[in-house]
N, C-alpha and C positions, 0 to 999 in steps of 0.2 A: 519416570522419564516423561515428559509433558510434551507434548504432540498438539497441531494443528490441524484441525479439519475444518477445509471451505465447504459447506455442502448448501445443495440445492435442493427445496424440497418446500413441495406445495402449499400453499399460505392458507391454512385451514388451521382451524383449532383440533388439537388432538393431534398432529403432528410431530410438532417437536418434542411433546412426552414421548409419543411411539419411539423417537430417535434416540431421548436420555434414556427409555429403558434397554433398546437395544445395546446402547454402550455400558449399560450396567450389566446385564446379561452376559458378557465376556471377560468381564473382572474388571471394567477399567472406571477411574473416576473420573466425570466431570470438573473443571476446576471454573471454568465462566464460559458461560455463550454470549455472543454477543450478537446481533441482527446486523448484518453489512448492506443488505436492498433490500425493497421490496418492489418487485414487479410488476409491470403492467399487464404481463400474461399471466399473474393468479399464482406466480410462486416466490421464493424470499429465498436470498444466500445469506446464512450463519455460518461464522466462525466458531466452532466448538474445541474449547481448550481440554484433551483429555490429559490422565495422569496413565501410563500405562505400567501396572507393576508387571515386576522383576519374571522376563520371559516370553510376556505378550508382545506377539507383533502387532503391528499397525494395522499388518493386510487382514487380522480377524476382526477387526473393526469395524474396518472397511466393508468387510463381508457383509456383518452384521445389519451394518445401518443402509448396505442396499438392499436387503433384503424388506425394507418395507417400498411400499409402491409408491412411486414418483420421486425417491429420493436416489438423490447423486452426489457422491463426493467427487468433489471437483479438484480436491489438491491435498495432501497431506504433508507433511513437514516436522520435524524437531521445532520447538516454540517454547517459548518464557509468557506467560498469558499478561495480556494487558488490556485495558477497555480502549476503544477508540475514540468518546467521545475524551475520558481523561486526560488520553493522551494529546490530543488537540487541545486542551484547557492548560495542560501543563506546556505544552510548546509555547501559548500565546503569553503564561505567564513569564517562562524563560526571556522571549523575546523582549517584552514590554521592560523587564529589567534590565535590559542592556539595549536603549536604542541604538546605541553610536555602532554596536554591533548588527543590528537589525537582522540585514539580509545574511551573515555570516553564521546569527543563530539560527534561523531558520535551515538552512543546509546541513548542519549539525544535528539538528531535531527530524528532520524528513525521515529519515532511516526507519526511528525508532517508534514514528508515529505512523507508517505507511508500511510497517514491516520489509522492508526494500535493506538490499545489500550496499547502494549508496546514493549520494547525489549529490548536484553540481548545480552550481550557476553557468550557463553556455550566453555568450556575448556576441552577437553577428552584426555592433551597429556600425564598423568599420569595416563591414564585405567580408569578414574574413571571421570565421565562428571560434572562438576559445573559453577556456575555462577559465572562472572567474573566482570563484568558490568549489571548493569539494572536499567531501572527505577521504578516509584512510580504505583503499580499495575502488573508488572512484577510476574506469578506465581513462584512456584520452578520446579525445572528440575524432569521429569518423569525418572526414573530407566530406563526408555526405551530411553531415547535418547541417551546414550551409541551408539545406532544404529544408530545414524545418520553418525555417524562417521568410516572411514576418509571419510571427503567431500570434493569431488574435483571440484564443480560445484554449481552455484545458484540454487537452488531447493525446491518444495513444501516439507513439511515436516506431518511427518504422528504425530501427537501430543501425541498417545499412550493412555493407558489403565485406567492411573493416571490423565490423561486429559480430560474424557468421560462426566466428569460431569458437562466441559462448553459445554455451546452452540454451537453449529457448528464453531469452533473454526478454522481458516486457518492460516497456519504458513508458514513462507517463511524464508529463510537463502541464505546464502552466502558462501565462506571460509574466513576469513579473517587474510591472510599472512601464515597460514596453514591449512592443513586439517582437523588436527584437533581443531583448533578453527574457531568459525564463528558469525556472527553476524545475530540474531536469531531476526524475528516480529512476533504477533501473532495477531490476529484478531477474536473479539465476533461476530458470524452473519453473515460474511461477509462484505464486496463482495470478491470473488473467487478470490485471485491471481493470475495474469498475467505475461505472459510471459515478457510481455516490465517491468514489475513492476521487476522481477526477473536479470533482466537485469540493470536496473538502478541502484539497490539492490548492484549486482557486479560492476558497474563503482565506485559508490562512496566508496564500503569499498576496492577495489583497491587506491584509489586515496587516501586513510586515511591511507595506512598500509606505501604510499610513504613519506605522509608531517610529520607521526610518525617516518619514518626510517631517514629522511633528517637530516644532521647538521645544529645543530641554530646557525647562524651567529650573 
């Protein structure tokens, strides 16, 4: 059973082996790490793909890998391991083969490349905020998200009053080609959205509003 772990842990050499021996140590395999930041306060969050055989929980893991000094797992979860940078290369190719669909691929692909449970195009350039795009599980727009609007920058988003009754719910957006539209992910549980995730967020729905705007030859 393949498990994710977001963990925090100090940007030093000799670290992340301490971490892969600590998950070996309890029977479980590595299947990919990938690097998600690296900090300006001297530490780095990896995504570590484990395989957990038949019986091991999570939380020996978990034990395990705080039990060296400065590391934190910050989120654990069931996961299908995948690289991040792939996945952004595969989204951009998906995209560029269907301009006429552009922004529709893109919404489609956010999920799978941002590990997010769904996302949406939100539309607020007539006063009034709606959904434009989304996928299957995609809630409906809170009255509050009027507020988000105009946005001029990738950013966490506050999910509002109509949205209290999911789980710790993290929402992350973009602008996409205007302010007031943007391409919206939302996430059950976590883990906490990242600056670099915010970022990647803005390269790709810049680069969809291009191969949307480009003439088909």
């Amino acid at each position: 059973m393949s498990h994710l772990l977001r963990i925090r842990l100090p940007d030093v050499p000799g670290t992340l082996g301490a971490v892969a021996t600590a998950i070996g140590a309890v029977g479980a395999n590595i299947e990919a790490i990938e690097i998600v930041e690296h900090g300006a306060d001297g530490t780095a969050v990896d995504d570590v793909f484990v395989d957990l055989t038949p019986g091991l929980l999570p939380d020996v893991v978990i034990s395990s890998v705080q039990q060296i000094a400065g590391v934190q797992v910050l989120w654990v979860s069931r996961y299908a391991a995948g690289g991040n940078l792939s996945l952004d290369l595969e989204a951009v190719e998906a995209i560029t083969e269907e301009p006429a669909r552009a922004i529709g691929r893109l919404t489609e692909l956010v999920p799978r490349a941002f590990r997010a449970d769904w996302a949406l195009v939100a539309d607020a350039s007539d006063g009034v905020v709606s959904r434009v795009e989304w996928t299957p599980g995609a809630p409906d727009l809170p009255d509050e998200a009027l507020a988000w609007f105009p946005l001029d920058r990738a950013a966490r988003l506050e999910p509002g009053a109509e949205w209290a009754g999911w789980s710790e719910i993290e929402v992350g957006a973009t602008p996409l080609g205007s302010p007031t539209r943007a391409i919206v992910f939302g996430r059950y549980g976590g883990p906490e959205i990242l600056d670099s995730e915010l970022a990647r967020l803005n390269h790709l729905a810049a680069l969809t509003v291009s191969i949307a705007a480009a003439p088909i030859r």
